[in-house]
NUVEXGU-783959 format. One line per field, with one value per residue (C-alpha): x, y, z. Coordinates in steps of 0.2 Angstrom, whole numbers, padded with zeros to 4 digits, m for minus. Each point is the difference from the previous one (the first is absolute). Layout:
NUVEXGU-783959
xx: X,... $
yy: Y,... $
zz: Z,... $
***
This chain:
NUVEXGU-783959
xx: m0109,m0010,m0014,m0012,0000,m0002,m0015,0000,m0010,m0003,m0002,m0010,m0002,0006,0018,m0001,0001,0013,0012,m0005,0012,0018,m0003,0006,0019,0004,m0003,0008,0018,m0007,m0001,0009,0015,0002,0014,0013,0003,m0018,m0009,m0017,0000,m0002,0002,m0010,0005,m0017,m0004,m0014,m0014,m0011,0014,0005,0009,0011,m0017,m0007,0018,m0002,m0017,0003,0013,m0014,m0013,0013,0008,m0016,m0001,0005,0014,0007,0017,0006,m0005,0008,m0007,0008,m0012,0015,m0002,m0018,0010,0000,0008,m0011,0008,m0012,m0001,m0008,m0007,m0009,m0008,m0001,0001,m0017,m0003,0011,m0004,m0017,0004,0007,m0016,m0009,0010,m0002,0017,0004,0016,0007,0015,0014,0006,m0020,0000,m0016,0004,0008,m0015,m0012,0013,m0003,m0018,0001,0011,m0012,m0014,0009,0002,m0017,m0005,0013,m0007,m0020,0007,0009,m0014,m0012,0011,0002,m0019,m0006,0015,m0009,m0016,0010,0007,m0014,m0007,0023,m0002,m0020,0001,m0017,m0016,0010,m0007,m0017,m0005,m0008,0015,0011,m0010,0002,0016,0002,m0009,0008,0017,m0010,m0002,0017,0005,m0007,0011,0013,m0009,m0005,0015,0013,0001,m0004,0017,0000,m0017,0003,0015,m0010,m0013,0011,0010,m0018,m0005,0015,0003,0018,0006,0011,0005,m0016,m0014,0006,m0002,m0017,m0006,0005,m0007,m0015,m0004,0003,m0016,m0010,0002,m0003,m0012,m0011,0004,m0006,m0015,m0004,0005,m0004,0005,0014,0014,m0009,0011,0012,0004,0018,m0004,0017,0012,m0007,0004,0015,0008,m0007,0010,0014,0003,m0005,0014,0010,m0001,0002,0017,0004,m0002,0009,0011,0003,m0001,0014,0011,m0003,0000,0017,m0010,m0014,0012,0009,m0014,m0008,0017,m0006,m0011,m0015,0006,0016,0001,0006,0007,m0011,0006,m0001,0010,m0014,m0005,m0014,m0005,m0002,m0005,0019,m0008,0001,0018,0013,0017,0008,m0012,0004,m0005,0000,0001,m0003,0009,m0010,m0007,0007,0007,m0014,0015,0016,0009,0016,0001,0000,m0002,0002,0009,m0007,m0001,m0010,m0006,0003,m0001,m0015,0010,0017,0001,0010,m0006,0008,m0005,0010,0005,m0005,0003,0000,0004,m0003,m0012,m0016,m0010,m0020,m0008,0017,m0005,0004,0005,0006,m0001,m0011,0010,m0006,0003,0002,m0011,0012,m0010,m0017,m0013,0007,0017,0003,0011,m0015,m0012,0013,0002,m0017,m0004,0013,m0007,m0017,0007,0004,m0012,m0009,0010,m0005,0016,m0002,m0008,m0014,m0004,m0003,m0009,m0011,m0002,m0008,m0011,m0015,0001,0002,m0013,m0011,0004,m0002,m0018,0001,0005,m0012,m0013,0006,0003,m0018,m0008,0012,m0007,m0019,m0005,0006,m0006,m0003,0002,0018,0002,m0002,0011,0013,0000,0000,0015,0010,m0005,0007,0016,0006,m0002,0020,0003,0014,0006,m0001,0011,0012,0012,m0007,m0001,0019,0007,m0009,0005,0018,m0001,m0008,0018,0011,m0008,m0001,0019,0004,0001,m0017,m0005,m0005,m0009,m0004,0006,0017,m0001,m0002,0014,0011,m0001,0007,0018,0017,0007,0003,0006,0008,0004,0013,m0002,m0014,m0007,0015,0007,m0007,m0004,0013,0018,0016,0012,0015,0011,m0004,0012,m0003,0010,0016,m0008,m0018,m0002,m0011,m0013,m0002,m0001,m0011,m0013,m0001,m0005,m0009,m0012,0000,m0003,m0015,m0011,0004,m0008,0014,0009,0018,m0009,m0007,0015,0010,m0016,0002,0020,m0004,m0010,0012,0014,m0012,0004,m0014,m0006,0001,m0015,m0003,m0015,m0005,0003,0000,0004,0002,m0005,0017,0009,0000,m0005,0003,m0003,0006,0007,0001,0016,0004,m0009,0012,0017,0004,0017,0009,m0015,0012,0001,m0017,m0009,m0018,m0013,m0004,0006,m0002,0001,m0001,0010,0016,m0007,m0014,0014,0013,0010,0014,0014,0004,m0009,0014,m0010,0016,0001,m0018,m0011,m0008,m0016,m0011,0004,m0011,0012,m0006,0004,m0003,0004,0019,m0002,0004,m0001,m0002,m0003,m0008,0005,m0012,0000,m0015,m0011,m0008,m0016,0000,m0009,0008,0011,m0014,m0011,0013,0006,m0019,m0005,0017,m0005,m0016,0006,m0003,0014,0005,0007,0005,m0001,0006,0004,0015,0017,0005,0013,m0014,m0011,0010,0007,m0017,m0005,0014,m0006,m0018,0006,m0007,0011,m0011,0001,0000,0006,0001,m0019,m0012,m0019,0000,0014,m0008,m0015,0010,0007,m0016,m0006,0014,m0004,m0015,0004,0008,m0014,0001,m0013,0006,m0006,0008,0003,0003,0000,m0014,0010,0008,m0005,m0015,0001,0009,m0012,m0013,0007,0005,m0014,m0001,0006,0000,0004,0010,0001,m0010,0004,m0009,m0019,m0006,m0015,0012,0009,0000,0005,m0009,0004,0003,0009,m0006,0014,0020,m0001,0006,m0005,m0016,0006,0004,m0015,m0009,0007,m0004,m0017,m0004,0007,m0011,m0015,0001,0000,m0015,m0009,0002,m0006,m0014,m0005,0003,m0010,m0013,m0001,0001,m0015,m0008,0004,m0004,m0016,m0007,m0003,m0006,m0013,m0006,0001,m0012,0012,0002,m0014,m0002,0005,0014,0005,m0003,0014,0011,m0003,0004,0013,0011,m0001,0005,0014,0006,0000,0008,0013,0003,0001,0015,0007,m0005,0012,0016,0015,0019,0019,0008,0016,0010,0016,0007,m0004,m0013,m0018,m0003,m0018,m0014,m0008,m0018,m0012,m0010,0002,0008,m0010 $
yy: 0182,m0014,0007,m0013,m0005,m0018,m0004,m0007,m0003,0015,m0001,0015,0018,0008,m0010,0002,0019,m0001,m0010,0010,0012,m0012,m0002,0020,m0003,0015,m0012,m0015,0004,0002,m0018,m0007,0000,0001,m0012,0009,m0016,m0001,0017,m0003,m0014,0004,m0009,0007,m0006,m0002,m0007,m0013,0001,m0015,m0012,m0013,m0015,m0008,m0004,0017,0005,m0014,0007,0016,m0004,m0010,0013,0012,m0006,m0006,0019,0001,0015,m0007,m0007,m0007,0001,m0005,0000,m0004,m0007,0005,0018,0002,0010,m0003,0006,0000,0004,0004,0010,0018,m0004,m0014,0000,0016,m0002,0002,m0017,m0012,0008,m0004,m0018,0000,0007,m0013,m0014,0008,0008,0020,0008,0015,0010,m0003,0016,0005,0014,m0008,m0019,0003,0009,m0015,m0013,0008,0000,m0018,m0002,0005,m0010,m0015,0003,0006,m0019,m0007,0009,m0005,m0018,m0001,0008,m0011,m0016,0003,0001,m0014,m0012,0006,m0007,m0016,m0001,m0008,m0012,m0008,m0001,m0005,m0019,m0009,0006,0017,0010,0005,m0002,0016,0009,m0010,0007,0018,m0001,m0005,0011,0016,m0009,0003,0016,0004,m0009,0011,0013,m0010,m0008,0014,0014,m0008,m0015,0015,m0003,m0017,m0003,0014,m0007,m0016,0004,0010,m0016,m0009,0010,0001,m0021,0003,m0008,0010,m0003,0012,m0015,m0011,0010,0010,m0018,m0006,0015,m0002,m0018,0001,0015,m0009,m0017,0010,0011,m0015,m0011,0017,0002,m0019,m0008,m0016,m0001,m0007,0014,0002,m0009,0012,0018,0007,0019,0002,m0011,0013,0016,m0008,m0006,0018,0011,m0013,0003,0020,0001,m0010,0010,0019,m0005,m0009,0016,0010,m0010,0000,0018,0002,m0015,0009,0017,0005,0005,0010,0009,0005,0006,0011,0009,0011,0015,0005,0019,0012,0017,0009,0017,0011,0009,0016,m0007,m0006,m0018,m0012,m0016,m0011,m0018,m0009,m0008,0018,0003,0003,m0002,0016,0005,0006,m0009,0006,m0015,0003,m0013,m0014,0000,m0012,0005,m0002,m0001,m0001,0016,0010,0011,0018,0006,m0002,m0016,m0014,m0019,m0014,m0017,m0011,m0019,m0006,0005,m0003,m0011,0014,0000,0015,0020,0007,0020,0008,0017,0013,m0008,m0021,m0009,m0011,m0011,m0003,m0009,0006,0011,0016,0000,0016,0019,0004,m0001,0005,m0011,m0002,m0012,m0012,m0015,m0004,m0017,m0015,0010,m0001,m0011,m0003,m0006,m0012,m0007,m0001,m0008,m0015,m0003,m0002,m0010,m0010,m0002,m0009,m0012,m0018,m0011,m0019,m0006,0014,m0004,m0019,0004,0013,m0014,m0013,0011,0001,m0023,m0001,0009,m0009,m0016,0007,0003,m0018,m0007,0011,m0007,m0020,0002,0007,m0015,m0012,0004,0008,m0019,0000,0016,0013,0014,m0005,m0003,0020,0006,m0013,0005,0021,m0006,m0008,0016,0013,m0010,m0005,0020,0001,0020,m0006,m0011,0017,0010,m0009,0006,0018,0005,m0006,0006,0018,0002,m0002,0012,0013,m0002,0003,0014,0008,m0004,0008,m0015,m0003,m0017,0001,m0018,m0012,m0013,0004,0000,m0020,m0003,0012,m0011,m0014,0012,m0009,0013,0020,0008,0019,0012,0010,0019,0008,m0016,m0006,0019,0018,0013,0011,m0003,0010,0000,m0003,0003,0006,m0006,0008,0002,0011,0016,0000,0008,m0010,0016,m0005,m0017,0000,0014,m0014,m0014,0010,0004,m0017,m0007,0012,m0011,m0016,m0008,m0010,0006,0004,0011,0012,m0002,0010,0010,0006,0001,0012,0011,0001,0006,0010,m0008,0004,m0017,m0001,0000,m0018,m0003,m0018,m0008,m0018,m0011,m0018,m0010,m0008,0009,0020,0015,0005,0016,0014,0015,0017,0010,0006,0017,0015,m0014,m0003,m0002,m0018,m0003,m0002,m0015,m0007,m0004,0006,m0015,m0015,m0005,m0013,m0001,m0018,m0016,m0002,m0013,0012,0016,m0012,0008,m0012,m0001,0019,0005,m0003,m0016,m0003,0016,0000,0000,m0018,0005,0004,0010,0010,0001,0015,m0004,0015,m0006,m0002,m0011,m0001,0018,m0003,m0010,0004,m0011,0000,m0005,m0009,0003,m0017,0003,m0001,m0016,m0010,m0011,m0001,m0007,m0012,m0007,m0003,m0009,m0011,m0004,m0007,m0011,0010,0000,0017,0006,0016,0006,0014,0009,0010,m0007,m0019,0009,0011,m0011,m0013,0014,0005,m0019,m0001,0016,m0009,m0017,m0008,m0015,0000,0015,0004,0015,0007,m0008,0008,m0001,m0015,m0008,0003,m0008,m0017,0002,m0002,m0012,m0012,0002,m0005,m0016,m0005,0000,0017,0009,0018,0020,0012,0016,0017,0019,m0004,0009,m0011,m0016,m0001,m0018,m0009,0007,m0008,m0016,m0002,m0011,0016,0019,0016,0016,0013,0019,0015,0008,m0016,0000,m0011,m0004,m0005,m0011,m0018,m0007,m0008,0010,0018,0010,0020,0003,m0004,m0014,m0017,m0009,0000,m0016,m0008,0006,m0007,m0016,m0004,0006,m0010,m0016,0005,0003,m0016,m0009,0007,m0001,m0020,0003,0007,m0013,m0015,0007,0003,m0016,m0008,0010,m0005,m0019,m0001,0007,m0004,m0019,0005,0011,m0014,m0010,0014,0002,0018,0009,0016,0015,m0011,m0001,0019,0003,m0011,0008,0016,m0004,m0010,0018,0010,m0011,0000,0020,0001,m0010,0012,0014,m0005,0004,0015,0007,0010,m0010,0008,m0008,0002,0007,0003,0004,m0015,m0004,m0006,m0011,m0011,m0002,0010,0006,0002,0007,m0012,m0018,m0010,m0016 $
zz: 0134,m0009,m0011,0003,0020,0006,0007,0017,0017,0009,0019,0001,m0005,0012,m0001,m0019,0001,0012,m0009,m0017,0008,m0002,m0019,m0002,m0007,0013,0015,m0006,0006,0018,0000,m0014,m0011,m0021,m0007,m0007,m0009,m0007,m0001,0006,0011,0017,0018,0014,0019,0009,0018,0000,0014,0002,m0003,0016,m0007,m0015,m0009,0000,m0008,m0014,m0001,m0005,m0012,m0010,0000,m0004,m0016,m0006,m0006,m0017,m0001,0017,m0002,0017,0017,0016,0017,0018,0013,0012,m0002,m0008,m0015,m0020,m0017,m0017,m0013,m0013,m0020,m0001,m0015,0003,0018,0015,0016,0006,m0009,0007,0018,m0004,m0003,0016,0008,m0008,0007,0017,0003,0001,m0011,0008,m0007,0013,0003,0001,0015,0007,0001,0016,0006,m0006,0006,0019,m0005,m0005,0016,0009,m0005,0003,0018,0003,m0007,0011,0014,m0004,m0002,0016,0011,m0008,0000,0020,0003,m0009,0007,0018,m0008,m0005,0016,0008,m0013,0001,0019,0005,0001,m0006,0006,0010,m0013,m0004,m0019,0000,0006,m0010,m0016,0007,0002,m0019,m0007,0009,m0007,m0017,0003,0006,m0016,m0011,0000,m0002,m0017,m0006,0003,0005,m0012,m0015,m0006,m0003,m0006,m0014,m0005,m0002,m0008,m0014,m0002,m0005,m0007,m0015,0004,0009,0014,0017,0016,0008,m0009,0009,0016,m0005,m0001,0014,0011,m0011,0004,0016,0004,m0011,0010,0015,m0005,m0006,0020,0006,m0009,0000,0017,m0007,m0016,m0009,0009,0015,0011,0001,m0007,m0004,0004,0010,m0012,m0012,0006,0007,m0016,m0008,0015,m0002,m0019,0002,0011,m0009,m0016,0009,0007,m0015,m0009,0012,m0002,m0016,m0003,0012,m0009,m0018,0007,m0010,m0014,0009,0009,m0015,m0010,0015,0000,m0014,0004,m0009,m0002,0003,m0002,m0017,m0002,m0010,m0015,0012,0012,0013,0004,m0002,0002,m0014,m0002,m0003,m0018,m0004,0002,m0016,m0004,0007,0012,0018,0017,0018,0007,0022,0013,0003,m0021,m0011,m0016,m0014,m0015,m0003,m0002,0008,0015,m0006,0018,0016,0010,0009,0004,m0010,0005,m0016,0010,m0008,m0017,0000,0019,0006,0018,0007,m0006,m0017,0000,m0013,m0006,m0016,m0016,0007,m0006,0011,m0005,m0002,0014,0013,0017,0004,0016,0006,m0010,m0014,m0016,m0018,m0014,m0017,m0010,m0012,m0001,0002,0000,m0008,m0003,0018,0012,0011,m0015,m0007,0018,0003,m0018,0007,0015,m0007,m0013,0014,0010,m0015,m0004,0006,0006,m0006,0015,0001,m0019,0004,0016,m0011,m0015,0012,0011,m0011,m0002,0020,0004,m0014,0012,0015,m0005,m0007,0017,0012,m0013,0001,0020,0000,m0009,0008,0020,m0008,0005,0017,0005,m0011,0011,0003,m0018,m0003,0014,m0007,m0018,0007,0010,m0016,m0010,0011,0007,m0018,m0006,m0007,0009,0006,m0017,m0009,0012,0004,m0015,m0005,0021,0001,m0016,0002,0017,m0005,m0014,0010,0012,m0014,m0005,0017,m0002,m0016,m0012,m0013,m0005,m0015,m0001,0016,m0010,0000,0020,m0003,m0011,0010,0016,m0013,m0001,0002,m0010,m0002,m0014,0003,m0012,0004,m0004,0005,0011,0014,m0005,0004,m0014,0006,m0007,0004,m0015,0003,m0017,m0019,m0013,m0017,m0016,m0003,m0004,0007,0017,0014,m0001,m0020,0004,0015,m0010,m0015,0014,0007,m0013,m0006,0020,0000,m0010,0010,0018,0005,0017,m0008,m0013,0012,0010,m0016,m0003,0021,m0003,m0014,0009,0016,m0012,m0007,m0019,m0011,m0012,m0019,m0011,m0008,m0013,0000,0016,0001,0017,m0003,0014,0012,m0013,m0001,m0009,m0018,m0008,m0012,0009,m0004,0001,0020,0003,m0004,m0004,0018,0003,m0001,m0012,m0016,m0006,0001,m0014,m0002,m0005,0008,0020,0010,0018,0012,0001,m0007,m0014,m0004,m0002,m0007,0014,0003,m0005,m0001,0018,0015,0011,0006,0012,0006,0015,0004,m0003,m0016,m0014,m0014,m0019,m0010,m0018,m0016,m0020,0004,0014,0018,0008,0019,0013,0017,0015,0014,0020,0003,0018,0006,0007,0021,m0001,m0013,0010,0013,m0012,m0009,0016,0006,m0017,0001,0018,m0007,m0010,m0016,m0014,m0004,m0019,m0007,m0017,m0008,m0016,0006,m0003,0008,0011,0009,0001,0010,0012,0003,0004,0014,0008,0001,0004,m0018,m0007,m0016,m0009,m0019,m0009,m0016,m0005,m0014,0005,m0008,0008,0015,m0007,m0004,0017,0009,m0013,0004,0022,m0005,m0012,0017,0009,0009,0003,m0005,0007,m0010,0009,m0013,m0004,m0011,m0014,m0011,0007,m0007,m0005,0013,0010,m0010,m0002,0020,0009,0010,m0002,0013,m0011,0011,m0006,0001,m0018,m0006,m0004,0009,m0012,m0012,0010,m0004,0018,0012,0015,0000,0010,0006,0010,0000,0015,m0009,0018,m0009,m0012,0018,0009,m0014,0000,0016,0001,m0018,0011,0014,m0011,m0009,0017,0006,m0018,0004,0018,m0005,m0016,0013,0014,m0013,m0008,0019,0006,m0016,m0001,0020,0000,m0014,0008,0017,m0009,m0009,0014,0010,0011,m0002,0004,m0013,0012,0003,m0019,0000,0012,m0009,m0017,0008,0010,m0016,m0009,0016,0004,m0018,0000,0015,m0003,m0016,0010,0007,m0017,m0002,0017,m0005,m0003,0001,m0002,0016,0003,0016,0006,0001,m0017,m0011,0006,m0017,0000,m0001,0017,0002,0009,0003,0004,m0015,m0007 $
***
């Protein structure tokens, strides 16, 4: 906490008081996250309300890191979200919030259990503008009516002054409670001498009533010709439309995220030291404790059934769409369904420890970043609309001479049919919307950039074990050293497997236990990544049988070169598939020869990529033989065995000196930096955290159609990105002229502007529909089939 607070504008008392209560240490977790890396610094996920374009986004990434202690901040005027990382010691919370009130925005904790409440509210609002707009827009066009249709000397002057000013009247509702959200967005943009897209707009709506106002009020005056009364509330019903359905919209295209976050329920109920049950907020819930969790909850930690059997719903986790068993002693996951009996649960993991937090700080992570064509959209938004003000003024002065009453309505025209909406969507509405379908699907994108360069792919890189292979291994032979029994072999790798993530060491640590071998002690683990693990072991519990022979001290267990297995261990006589060497201070000991299991979609998704056009390779760090037996069973010419990390590294490296754009698909285990150095990387595996992850893409489930799925959509994605920029840029370069030219009348350019922006969402949406590889009897469909109609 800093000693001495930084002074900065307070909006009022009242909101003061109110966000006094964020700066207590207790509360920060709700809504942020330490660095384990740098002990206290802080990033708190927020949703913005007040926010409508790219400028406001920019905007409150100014006002933000103009406060001293704030580090960074990013803001996605796709979803209305931000991340500021900030230092405890130097600033609180309630201060940069402040500044964020100051500048006319609103920061709300994202996982805050109200902000749904007050989106309704806001929701709501909205509508009832729309709704006072519409009516009014109707009656004064009756008004209008006459006035367009009564040809010279049909209609009385006096009735023809009525009948404007009960337009004027009609129009002050509009003025005054419909265009509320544009004028004080506006007038907060004067105010701090910034420019967005609602100036442009406020001024436009404000021009036009004044012009009228004034031919109302003064028949013969300068704007007494003709008064704009029904072009006004027109263009204001036209652009209020337009932005409800775009928010809709919107919601429904980022809608991955919400939906993740209102998984989690406020409270569960915890057994009391006595035995009974209460209900306790789930912030109060500890390691150890014991949940009743009632079919239709969802599961507020991670923890292990102790009791009782049902089903659970993990899709928006893991993309498993159909229902999981689980019974006494299995594990379930935070934010997963109960569907069917009440179970009682044990807590083992809780907050930012959990499977849910880690997914959930991804897809945030996500939903923040800015592909390339966003960023350039968002860095010219603020000098566009600094011209567009600069043409409505030149366009003014240019027809002011002829007749200055069509002067106005042309310079209102230019204002509001330039405003970039659409400009400023196009990228982020796409790119969102295509996220929010792999996540639905089971596969996190970790940043929207990488959607961009994955639609670039002519090539995919596969790991073998772990990746195009299952976890589960059957072993089909042990060969150990005269004189040492498979049971003191296998207890030795096992107790050395037991401190490894890679799929062949729990496949010993699994054969152990169904033999019912009990591991070795070892003191000093190490695994060496692509390699294996070392340790010192300590002497077999009670001298098991078949255990002379091996020497106490340091073992290694892994690769052959890691072991020094050849030449003593018998190749020669085994399986064709991978094999784990287990080494002790004499040398070779045993060797473990194991049948791998391919997963059911592997030659599926293979055969699908080839059909595409895309090359295939496979890499591995078992021996050459089982990797090229492998590779004919998955119909893979290029294929590599016997490679270290960095092999595999050099291997990529020299695809891409060719030219190739590379994705690298692993276990996320030891292929840490392939993974890093491919253009793009998907991370398959559950025993990986996530968090830690250094791919792109990440996998929840154990479905490797996502790398296809993903593929496609990524081409699709990218097609409709550019669809949206040109029909933007079109809209823009067309009507620019004929608003200058005054021949397009301001209701007009209002329907236009909101039309762009609807059209651009809508054809987003079409992203964000579920996507699936086909099969069928008859053999494989190679393309992606969606649900709605392709671009």
């Amino acid at each position: 906490m800093p000693s001495t607070p930084i002074p900065l504008p307070v909006a009022s008392p009242w909101e003061a008081d109110t966000l006094s209560v964020v700066d207590h240490a207790a509360e920060w977790s709700a809504f942020s996250r330490e660095d384990p890396a740098a002990p206290g610094h802080w990033e708190s996920n927020l949703v913005i309300e007040g926010m409508h374009c790219a400028a406001c986004a920019l905007t409150i990434e100014d006002a933000l890191l103009k406060v001293p202690g704030v580090e960074s901040a990013r803001v996605s005027a796709a979803n209305r979200r931000a991340r500021v990382r900030w230092a405890q010691d130097r600033v609180v919370p309630s201060q940069w919030m402040q500044a964020l009130q100051s500048a006319g925005y609103r920061a709300v904790p994202a996982n805050d259990v109200f902000a749904a409440e007050r989106r309704k509210a806001e929701s709501r609002k909205a509508l009832w503008q729309w709704l006072v707009a519409s009516l009014c827009m109707m009656q004064v066009m009756m008004y209008a009516w006459p006035a367009y249709q009564a040809r010279p000397g049909d209609l009385a002057l006096e009735y023809e002054q009525l009948l404007r000013w009960a337009s004027w009247v009609l129009s002050l509702p509009v003025v005054l409670f419909s265009c509320g959200p544009f004028f004080r967005k506006a007038w907060s943009d004067v105010r701090h001498l910034r420019v967005s897209m609602d100036l442009p707009v406020a001024l436009g709506m404000l021009i036009t009533f004044a012009a009228s106002t004034a031919g109302t009020f003064d028949p013969a005056g300068m704007f007494g010709r003709e008064v704009y009364f029904d072009s006004l509330t027109m263009f204001v019903f036209f652009l209020l439309t337009g932005r409800w359905l775009e928010a809709r919209l919107r919601d429904r295209t980022a809608g991955a995220l919400d939906a993740l976050m209102n998984r989690m329920p406020d409270s569960v109920l915890r057994q009391t030291p006595d035995g009974g049950w209460e209900r306790v907020a789930v912030r109060r819930l500890l390691v150890g404790d014991l949940m009743q969790i009632r079919a239709g909850e969802a599961f507020a930690a991670d923890g292990v059934i102790v009791q009782g059997r049902t089903c659970v719903d993990e899709s928006l986790l893991t993309g498993e769409s159909e229902a999981l068993a689980r019974s006494v002693g299995q594990s379930v996951i935070a934010g997963s369904h109960n569907l069917e009996g009440t179970v009682q649960v044990r807590v083992v993991a809780l907050g930012e420890a959990t499977r849910f937090a880690q997914i959930l700080a991804l897809m945030e992570g996500a939903s923040l970043s800015k592909p390339g064509a966003a960023l350039l959209v968002d860095r010219w938004a603020s000098p566009f609309l600094i011209g567009v003000l600069l043409a409505a003024g030149a366009a003014a002065v240019w027809w002011w001479p002829q007749n200055p009453a069509h002067a106005v309505m042309v310079a209102v025209s230019v204002l509001i049919v330039t405003c970039p909406c659409a400009l400023s969507l196009a990228t982020p509405a796409a790119m969102l919307a295509a996220a929010g379908n792999l996540a639905r699907q089971g596969l996190l994108v970790r940043s929207l950039p990488s959607l961009e360069s994955l639609a670039a792919v002519d090539t995919v890189v596969f790991d073998k074990t772990g990746t195009l292979t299952r976890d589960a291994m059957t072993c089909k032979a042990v060969h150990t050293r005269p004189g040492v029994s498979r049971e003191a072999a296998l207890a030795c790798a096992a107790g050395l497997a037991a401190h490894s993530l890679h799929p062949l060491s729990r496949a010993i640590g699994q054969l152990a236990v169904q033999e019912g071998v009990t591991p070795v002690a070892v003191q000093a683990p190490q695994e060496i990544a692509g390699q294996g693990v070392q340790a010192q072991a300590l002497p077999l519990a009670g001298s098991a049988e078949g255990s002379a022979g091996i020497s106490e001290g340091r073992m290694r267990l892994g690769s052959a070169t890691f072991c020094g297995a050849a030449p003593d261990a018998p190749d020669a006589t085994a399986p064709t598939g991978p094999v784990v060497h287990l080494q002790d201070a004499q040398g070779w000991l045993a060797s473990f020869y194991w049948q791998e299991e391919l997963r059911s979609d592997a030659l599926t998704v293979i055969a699908a990529l080839q059909a595409q056009g895309v090359a295939v390779h496979l890499l591995s760090g078992d021996r050459v033989a089982a990797a090229r037996a492998m590779g004919q069973r998955l119909g893979i010419t290029h294929v590599a065995g016997g490679c270290s990390p960095v092999d595999k590294l050099d291997y990529v490296h020299q695809l891409q000196g060719r030219g190739h754009v590379v994705a690298m698909v692993g276990d996320g285990l030891n292929d840490g930096p392939v993974l890093a150095g491919a253009h793009v990387s998907f991370a398959f595996g559950r025993a990986v955290s996530i968090t830690q992850s250094r791919a792109d893409f990440v996998a929840l489930g154990d479905q490797l159609h996502s790398v296809y799925t993903a593929l496609m959509l990524a081409r699709k994605t990218l097609r409709v990105v550019r669809q949206n920029l040109w029909w933007a840029l079109a809209y823009n370069v067309a009507c620019i002229p004929l608003a200058i030219a005054g021949y397009l009348p301001a209701w007009l350019a209002g329907l236009g502007m909101a039309a762009s922006s609807l059209l651009v969402v809508l054809n987003a949406l079409r992203l964000s529909s579920g996507s699936s590889l086909q099969t069928s009897g008859s053999g494989l469909l190679p393309a992606v089939t969606f649900s709605t109609r392709g671009a």
